[in-house]
PAMIRO-546581 format. One record per residue (C-alpha): residue number from 1; x, y, z; chain; residue in three letters. Coordinates in steps of 0.02 Angstrom, whole numbers, padded with zeros to 5 digits. Each point is the difference from the previous one (the first is absolute). Layout:
BEGIN
<zafi><n>NUM</n><x>X</x><y>Y</y><z>Z</z><chain>A</chain><res>Ala</res></zafi>
...
% end
This chain:
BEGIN
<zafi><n>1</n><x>00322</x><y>-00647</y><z>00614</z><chain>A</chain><res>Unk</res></zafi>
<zafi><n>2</n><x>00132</x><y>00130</y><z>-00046</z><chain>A</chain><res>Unk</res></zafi>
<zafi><n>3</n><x>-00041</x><y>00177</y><z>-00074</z><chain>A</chain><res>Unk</res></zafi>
<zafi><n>4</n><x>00123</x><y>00120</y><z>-00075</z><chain>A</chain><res>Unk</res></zafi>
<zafi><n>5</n><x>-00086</x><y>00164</y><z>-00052</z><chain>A</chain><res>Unk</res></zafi>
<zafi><n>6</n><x>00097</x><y>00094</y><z>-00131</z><chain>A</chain><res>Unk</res></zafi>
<zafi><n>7</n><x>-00016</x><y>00172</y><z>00036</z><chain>A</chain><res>Unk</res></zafi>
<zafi><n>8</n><x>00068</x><y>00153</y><z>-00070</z><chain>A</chain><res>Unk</res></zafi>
<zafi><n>9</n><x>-00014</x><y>00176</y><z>00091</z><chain>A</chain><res>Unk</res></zafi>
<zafi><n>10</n><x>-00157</x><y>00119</y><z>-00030</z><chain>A</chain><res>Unk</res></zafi>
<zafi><n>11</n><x>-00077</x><y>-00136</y><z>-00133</z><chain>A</chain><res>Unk</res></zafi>
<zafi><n>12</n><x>-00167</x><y>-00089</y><z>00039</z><chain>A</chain><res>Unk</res></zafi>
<zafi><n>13</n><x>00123</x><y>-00136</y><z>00068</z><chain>A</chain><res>Unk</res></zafi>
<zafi><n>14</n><x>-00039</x><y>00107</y><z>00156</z><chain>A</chain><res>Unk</res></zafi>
<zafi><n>15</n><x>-00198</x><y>-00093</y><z>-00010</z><chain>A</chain><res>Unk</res></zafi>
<zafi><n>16</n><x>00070</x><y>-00163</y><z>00041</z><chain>A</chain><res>Unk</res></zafi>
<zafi><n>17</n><x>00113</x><y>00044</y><z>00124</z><chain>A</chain><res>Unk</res></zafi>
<zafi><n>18</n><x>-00131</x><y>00090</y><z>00095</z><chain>A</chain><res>Unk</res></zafi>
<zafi><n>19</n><x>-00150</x><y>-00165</y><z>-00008</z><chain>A</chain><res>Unk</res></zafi>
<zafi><n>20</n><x>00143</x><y>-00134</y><z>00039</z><chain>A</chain><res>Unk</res></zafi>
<zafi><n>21</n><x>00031</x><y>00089</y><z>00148</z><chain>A</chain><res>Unk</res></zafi>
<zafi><n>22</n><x>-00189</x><y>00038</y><z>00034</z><chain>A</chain><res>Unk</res></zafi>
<zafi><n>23</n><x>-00009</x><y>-00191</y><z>-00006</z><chain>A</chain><res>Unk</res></zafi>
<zafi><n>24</n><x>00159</x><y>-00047</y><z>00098</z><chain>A</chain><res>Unk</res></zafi>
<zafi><n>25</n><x>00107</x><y>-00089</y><z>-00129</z><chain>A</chain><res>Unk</res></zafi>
<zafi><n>26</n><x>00146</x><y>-00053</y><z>00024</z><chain>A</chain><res>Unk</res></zafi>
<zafi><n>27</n><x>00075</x><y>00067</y><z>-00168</z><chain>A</chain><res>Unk</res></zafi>
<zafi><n>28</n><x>00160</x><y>00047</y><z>-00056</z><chain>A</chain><res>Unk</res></zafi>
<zafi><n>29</n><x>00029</x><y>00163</y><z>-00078</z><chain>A</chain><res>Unk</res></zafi>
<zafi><n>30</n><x>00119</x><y>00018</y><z>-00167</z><chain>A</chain><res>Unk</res></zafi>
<zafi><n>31</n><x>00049</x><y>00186</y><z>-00050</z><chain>A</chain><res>Unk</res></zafi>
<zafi><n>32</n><x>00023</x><y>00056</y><z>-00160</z><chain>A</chain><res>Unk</res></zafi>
<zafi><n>33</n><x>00046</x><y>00154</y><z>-00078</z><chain>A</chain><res>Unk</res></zafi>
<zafi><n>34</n><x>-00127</x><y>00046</y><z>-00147</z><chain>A</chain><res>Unk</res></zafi>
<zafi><n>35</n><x>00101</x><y>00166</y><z>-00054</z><chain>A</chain><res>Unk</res></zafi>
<zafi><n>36</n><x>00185</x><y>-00099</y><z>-00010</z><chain>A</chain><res>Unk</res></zafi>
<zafi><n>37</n><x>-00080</x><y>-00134</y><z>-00111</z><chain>A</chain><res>Unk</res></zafi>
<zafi><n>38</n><x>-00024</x><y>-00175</y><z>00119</z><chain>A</chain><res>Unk</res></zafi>
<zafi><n>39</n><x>-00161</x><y>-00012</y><z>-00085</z><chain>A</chain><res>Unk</res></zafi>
<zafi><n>40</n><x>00065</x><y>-00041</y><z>-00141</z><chain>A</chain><res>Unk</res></zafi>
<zafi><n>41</n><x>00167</x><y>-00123</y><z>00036</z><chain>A</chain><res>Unk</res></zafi>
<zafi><n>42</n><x>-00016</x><y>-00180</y><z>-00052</z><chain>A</chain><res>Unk</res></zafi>
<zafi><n>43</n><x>-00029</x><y>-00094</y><z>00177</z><chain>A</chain><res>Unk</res></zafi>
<zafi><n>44</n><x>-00176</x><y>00147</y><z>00039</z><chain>A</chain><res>Unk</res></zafi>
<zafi><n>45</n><x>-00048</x><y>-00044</y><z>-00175</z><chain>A</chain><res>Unk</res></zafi>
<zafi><n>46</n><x>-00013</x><y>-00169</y><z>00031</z><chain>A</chain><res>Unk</res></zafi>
<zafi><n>47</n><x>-00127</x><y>00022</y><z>00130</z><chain>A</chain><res>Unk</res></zafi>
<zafi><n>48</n><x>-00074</x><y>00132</y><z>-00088</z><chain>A</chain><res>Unk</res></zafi>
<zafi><n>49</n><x>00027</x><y>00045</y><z>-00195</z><chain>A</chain><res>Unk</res></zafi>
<zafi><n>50</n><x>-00122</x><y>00144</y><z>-00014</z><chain>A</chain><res>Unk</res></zafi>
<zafi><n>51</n><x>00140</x><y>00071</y><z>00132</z><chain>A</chain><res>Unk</res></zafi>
<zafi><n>52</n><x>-00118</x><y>00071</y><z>00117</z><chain>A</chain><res>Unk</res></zafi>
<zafi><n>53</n><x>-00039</x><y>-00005</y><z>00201</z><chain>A</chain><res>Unk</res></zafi>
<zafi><n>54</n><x>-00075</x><y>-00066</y><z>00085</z><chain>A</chain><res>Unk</res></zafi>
<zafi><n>55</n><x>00041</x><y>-00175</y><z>00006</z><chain>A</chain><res>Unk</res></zafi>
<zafi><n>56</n><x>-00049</x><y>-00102</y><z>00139</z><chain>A</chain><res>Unk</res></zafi>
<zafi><n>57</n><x>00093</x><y>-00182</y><z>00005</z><chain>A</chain><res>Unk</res></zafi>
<zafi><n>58</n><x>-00075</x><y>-00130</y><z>00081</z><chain>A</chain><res>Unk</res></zafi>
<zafi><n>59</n><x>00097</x><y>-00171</y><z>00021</z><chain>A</chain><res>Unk</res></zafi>
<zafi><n>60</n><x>00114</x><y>00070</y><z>-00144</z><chain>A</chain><res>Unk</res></zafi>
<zafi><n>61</n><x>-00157</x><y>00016</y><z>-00112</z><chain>A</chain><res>Unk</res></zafi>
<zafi><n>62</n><x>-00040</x><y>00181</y><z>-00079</z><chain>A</chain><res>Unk</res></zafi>
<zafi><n>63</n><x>-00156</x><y>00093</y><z>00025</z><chain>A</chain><res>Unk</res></zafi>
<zafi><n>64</n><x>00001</x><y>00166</y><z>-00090</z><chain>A</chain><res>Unk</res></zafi>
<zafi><n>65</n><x>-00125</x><y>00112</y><z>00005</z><chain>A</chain><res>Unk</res></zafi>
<zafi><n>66</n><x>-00059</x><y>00111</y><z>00137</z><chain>A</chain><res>Unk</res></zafi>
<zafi><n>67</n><x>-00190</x><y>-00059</y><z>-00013</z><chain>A</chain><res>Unk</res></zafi>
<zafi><n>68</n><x>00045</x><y>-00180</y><z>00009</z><chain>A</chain><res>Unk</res></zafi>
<zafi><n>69</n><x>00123</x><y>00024</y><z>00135</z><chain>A</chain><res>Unk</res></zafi>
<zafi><n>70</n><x>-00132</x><y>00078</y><z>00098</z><chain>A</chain><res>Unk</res></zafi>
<zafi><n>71</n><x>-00137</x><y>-00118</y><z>-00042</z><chain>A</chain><res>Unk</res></zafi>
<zafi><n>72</n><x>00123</x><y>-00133</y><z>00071</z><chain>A</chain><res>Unk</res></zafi>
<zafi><n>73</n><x>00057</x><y>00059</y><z>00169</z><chain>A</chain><res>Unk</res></zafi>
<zafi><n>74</n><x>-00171</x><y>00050</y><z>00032</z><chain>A</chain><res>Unk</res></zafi>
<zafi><n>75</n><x>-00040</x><y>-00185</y><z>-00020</z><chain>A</chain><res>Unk</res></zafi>
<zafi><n>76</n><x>00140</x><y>-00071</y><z>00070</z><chain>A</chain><res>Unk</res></zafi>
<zafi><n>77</n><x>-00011</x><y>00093</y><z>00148</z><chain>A</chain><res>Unk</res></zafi>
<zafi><n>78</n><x>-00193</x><y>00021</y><z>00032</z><chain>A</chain><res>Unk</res></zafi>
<zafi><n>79</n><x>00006</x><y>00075</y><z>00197</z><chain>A</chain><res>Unk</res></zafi>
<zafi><n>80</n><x>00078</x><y>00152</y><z>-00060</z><chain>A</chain><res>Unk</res></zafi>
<zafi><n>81</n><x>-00143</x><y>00032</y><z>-00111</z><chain>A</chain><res>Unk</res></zafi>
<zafi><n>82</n><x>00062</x><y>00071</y><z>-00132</z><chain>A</chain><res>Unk</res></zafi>
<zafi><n>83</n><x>-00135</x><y>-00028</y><z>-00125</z><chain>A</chain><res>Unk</res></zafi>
<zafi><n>84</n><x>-00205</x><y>00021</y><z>00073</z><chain>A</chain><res>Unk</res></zafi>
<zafi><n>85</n><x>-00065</x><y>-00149</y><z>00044</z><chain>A</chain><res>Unk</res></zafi>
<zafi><n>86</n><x>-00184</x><y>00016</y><z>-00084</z><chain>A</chain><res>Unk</res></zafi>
<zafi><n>87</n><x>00065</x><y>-00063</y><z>-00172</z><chain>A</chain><res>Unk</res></zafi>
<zafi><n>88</n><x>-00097</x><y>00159</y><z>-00088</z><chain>A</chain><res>Unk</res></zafi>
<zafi><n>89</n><x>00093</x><y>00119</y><z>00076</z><chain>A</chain><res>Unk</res></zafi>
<zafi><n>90</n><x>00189</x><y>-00100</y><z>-00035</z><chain>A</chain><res>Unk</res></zafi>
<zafi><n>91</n><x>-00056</x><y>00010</y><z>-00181</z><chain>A</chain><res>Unk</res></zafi>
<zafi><n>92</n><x>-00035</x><y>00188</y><z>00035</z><chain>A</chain><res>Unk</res></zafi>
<zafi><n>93</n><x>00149</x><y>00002</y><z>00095</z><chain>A</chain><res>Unk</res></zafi>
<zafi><n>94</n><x>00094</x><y>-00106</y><z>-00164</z><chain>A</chain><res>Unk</res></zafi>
<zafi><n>95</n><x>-00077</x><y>00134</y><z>-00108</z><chain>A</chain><res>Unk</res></zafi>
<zafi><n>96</n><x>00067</x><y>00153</y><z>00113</z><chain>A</chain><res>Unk</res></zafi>
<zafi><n>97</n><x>00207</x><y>-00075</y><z>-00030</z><chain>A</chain><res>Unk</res></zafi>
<zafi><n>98</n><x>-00031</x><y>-00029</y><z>-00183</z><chain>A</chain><res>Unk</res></zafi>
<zafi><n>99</n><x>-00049</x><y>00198</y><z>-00010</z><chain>A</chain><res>Unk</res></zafi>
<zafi><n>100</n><x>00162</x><y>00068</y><z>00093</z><chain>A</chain><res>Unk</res></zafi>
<zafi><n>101</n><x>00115</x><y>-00148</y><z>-00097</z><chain>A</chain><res>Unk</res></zafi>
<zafi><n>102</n><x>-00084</x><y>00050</y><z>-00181</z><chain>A</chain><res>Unk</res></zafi>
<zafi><n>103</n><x>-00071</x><y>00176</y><z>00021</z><chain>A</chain><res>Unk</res></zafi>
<zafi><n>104</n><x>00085</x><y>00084</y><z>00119</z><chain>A</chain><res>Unk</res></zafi>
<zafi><n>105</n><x>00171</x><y>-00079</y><z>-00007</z><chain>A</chain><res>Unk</res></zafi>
<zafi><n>106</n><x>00043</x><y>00048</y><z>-00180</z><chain>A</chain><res>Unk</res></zafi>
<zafi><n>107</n><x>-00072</x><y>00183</y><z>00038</z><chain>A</chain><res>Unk</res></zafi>
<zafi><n>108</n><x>00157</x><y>00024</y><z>00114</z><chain>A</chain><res>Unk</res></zafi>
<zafi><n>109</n><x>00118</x><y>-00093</y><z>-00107</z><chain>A</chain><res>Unk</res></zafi>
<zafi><n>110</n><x>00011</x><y>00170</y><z>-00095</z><chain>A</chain><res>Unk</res></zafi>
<zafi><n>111</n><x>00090</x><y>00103</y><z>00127</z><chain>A</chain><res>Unk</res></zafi>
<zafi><n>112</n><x>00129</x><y>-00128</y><z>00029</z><chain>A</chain><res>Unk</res></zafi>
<zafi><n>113</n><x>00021</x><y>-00036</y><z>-00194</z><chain>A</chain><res>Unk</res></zafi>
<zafi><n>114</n><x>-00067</x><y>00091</y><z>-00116</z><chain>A</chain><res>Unk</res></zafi>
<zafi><n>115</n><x>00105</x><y>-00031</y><z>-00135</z><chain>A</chain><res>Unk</res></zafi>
<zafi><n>116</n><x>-00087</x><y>-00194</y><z>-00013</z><chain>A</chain><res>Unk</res></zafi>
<zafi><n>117</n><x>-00147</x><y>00103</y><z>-00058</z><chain>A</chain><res>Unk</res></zafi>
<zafi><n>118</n><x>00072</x><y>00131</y><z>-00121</z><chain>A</chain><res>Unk</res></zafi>
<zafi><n>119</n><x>00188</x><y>00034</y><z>-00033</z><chain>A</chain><res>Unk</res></zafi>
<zafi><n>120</n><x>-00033</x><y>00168</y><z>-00117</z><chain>A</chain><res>Unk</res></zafi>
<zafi><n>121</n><x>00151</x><y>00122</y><z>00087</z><chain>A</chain><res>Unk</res></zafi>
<zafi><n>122</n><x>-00118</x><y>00113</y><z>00107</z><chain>A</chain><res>Unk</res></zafi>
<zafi><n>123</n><x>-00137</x><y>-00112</y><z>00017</z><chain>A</chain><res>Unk</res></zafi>
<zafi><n>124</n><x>00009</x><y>-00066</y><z>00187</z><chain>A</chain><res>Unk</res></zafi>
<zafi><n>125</n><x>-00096</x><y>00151</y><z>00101</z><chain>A</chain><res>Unk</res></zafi>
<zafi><n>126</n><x>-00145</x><y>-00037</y><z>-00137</z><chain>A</chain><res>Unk</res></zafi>
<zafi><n>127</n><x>00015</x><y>-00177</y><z>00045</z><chain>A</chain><res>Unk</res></zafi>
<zafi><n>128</n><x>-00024</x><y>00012</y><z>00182</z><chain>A</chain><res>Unk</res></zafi>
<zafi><n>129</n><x>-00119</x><y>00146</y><z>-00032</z><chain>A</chain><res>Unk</res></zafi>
<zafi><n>130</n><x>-00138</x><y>-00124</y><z>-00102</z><chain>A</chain><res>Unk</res></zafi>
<zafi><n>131</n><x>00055</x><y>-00136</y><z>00132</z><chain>A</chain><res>Unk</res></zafi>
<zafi><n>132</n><x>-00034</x><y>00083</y><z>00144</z><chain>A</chain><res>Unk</res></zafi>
<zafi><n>133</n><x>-00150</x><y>00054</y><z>-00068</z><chain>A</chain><res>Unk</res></zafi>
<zafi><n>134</n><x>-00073</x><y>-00173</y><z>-00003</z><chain>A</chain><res>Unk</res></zafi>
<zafi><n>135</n><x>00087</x><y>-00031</y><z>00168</z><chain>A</chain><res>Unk</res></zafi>
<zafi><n>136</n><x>-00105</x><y>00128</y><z>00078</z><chain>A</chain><res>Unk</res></zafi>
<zafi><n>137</n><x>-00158</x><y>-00057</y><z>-00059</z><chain>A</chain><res>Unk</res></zafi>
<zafi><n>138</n><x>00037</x><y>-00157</y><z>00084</z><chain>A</chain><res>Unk</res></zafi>
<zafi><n>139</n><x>00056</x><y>00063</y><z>00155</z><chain>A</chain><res>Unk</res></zafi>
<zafi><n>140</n><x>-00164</x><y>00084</y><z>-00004</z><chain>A</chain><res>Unk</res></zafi>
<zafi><n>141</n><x>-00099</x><y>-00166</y><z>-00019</z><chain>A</chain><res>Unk</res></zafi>
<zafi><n>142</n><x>00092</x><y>-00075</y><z>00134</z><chain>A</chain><res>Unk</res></zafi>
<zafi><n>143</n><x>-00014</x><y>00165</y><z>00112</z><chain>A</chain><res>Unk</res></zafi>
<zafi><n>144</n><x>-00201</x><y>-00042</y><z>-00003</z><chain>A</chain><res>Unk</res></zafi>
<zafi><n>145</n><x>00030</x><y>-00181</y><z>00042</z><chain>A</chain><res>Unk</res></zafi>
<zafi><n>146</n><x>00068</x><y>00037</y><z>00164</z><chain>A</chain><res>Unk</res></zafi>
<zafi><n>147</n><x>-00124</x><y>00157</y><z>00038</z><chain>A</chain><res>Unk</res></zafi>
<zafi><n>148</n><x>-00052</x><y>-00048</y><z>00185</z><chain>A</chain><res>Unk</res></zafi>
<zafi><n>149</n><x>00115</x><y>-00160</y><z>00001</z><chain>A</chain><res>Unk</res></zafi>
<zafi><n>150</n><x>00146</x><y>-00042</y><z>00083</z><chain>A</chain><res>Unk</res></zafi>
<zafi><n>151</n><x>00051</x><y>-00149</y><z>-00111</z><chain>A</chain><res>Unk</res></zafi>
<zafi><n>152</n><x>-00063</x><y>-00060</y><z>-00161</z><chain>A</chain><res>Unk</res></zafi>
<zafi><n>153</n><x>-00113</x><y>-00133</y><z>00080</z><chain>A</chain><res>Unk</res></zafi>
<zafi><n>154</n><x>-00049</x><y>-00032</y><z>00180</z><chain>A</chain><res>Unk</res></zafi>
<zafi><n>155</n><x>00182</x><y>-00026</y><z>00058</z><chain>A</chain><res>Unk</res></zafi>
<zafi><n>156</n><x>00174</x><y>00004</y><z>-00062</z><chain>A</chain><res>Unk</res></zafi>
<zafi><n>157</n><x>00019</x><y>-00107</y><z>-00171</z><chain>A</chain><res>Unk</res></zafi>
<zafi><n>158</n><x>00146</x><y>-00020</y><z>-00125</z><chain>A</chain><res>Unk</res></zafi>
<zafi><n>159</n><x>-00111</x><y>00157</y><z>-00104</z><chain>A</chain><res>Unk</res></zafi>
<zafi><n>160</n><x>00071</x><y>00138</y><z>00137</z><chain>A</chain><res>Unk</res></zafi>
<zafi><n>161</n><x>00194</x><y>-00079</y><z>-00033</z><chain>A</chain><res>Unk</res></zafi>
<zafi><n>162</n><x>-00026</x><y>00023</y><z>-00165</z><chain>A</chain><res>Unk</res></zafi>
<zafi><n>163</n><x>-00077</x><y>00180</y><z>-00007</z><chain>A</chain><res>Unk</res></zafi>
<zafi><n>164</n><x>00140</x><y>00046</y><z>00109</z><chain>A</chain><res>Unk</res></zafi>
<zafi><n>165</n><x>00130</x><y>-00015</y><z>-00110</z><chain>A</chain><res>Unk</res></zafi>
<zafi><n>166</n><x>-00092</x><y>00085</y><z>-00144</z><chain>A</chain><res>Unk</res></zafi>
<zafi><n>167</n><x>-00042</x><y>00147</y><z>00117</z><chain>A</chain><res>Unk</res></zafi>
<zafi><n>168</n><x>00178</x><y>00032</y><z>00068</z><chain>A</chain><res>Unk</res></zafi>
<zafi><n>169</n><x>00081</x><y>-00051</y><z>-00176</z><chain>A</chain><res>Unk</res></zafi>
<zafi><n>170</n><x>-00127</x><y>00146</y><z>-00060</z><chain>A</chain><res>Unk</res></zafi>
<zafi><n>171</n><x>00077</x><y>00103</y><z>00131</z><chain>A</chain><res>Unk</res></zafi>
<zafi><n>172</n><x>00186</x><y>-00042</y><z>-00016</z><chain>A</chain><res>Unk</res></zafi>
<zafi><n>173</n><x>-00020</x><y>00091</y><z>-00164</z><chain>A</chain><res>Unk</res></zafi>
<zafi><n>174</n><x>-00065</x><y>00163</y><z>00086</z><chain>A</chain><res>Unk</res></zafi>
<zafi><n>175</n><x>-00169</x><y>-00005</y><z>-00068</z><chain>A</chain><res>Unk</res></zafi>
<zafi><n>176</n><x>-00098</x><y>00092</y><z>00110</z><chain>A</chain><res>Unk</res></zafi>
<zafi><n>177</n><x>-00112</x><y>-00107</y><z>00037</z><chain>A</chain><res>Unk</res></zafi>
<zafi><n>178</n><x>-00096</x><y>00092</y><z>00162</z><chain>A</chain><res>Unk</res></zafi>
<zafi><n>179</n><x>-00168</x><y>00027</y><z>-00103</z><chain>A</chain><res>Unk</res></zafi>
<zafi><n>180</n><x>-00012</x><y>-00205</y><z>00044</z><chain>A</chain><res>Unk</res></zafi>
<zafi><n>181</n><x>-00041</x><y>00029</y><z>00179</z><chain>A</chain><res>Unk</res></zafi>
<zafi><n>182</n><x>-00070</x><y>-00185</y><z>00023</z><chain>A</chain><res>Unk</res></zafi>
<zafi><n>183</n><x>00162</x><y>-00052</y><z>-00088</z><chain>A</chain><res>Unk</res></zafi>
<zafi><n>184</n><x>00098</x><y>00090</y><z>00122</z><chain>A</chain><res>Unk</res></zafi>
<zafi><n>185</n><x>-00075</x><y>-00061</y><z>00142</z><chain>A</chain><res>Unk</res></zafi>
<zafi><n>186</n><x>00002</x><y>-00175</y><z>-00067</z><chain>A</chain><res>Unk</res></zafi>
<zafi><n>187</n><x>00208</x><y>00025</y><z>-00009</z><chain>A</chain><res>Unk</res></zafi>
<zafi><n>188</n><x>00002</x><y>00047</y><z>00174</z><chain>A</chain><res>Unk</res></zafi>
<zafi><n>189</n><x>-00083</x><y>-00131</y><z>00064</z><chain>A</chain><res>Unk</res></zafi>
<zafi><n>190</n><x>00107</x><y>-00112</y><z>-00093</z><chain>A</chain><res>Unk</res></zafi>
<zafi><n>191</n><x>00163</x><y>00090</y><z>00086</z><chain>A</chain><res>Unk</res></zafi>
<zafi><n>192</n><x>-00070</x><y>-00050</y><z>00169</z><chain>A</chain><res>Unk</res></zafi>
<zafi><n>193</n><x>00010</x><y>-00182</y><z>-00072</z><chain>A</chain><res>Unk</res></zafi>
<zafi><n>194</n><x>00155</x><y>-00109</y><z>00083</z><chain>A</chain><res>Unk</res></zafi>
<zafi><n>195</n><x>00006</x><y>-00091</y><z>-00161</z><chain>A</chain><res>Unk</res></zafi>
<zafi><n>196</n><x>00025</x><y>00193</y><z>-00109</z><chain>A</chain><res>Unk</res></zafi>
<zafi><n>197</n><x>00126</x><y>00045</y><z>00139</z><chain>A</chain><res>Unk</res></zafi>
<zafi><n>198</n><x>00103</x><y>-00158</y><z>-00024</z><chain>A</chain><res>Unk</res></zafi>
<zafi><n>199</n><x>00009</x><y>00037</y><z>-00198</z><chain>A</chain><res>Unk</res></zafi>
<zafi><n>200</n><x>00019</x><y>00165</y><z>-00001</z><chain>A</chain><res>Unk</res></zafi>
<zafi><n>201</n><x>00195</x><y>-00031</y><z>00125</z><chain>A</chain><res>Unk</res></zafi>
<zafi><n>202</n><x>00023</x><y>-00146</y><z>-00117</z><chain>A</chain><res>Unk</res></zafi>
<zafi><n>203</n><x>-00017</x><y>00126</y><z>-00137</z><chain>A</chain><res>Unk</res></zafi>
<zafi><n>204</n><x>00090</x><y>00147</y><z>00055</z><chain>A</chain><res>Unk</res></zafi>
<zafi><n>205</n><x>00162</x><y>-00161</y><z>00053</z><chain>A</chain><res>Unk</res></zafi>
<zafi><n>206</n><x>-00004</x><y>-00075</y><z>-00168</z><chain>A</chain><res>Unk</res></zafi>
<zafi><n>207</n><x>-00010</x><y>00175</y><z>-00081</z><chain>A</chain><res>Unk</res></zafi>
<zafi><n>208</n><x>00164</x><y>00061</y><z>00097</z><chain>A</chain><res>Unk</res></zafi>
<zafi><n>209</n><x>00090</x><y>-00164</y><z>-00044</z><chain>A</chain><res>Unk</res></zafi>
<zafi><n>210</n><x>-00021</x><y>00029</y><z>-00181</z><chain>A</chain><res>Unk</res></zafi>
<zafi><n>211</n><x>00048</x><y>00165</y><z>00009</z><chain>A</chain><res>Unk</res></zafi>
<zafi><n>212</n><x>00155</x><y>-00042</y><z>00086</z><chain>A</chain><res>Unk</res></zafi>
<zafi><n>213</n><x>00055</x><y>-00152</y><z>-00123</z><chain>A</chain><res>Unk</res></zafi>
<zafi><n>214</n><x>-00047</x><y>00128</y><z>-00137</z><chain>A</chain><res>Unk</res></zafi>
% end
């Protein structure tokens, strides 16, 4: 079986990375560069015309989505245990990735673009103003989830990959974010992770090799 993940630098393409090598794929890795428009040239497109990452190939065959790409390592690679076991709690766990892909996800889109939700001149600081707004209120949900936890469920799952990236993407826009405490100490458990360390040198290469070609 042959995997190519395409990935693109500080988008949720970071999820995958992260549970493929929780699981110990052997995948490959292809970079793209979401601000200099590879998103959008004919051969990505192909794989994936809503021009978005993540998209994890399998045999040559697209799967797009984060949700389904995490449904499906989880089952394809069952030791790592990516998913609970006791099928009540995957559908909980199921339920918990369709809240950061649909709720919190498009709460954080604002800071990186608000123009896609209003393009009045001036109109970008009240655009990330209403957006984080509703951002916060999640993070505040989520902050009560992990009150006395260490994970989402009774080990590591494909939930805390997930969270991650919404946490630091929260972060890499210089929200402060401290009033999360639970939120914070979930991201710092996730930097002890070998599987967060490998991404986040993967990152920081890719992100100096596009600044060079640039």
């Amino acid at each position: 079986m042959k995997l190519q993940l395409c990935y693109a630098p500080q988008t949720c393409a970071t999820v995958p990375f992260i549970t493929l090598t929780e699981a110990g794929a052997d995948f490959e890795v292809l970079n793209l560069n979401s601000r200099s428009g590879d998103l959008k040239k004919p051969e990505f497109l192909n794989l994936n015309p809503k021009h978005k990452v993540p998209v994890l190939t399998i045999d040559g065959e697209p799967l797009t989505e984060n949700l389904a790409i995490q449904v499906w390592i989880a089952r394809h690679f069952p030791v790592a245990k990516l998913l609970p076991a006791d099928p009540i709690q995957e559908i909980k766990a199921i339920s918990l990735m369709a809240f950061f892909g649909s709720g919190i996800h498009p709460h954080l889109t604002p800071n990186a673009r608000p123009e896609n939700y209003c393009d009045l001149p001036g109109s970008a600081d009240n655009v990330k103003k209403v957006g984080n707004k509703l951002l916060f209120e999640d993070f505040a949900v989520v902050d009560k989830l992990l009150a006395g936890r260490e994970w989402f469920f009774d080990h590591f799952t494909a939930c805390d990959a997930y969270f991650f990236w919404c946490f630091r993407r929260g972060i890499s826009f210089k929200l402060d974010l401290s009033p999360f405490k639970n939120c914070m100490a979930h991201l710092e458990r996730m930097q002890q992770r070998a599987s967060v360390q490998k991404l986040v040198a993967h990152e920081q290469r890719v992100m100096e090799a596009f600044a060079k070609a640039a």
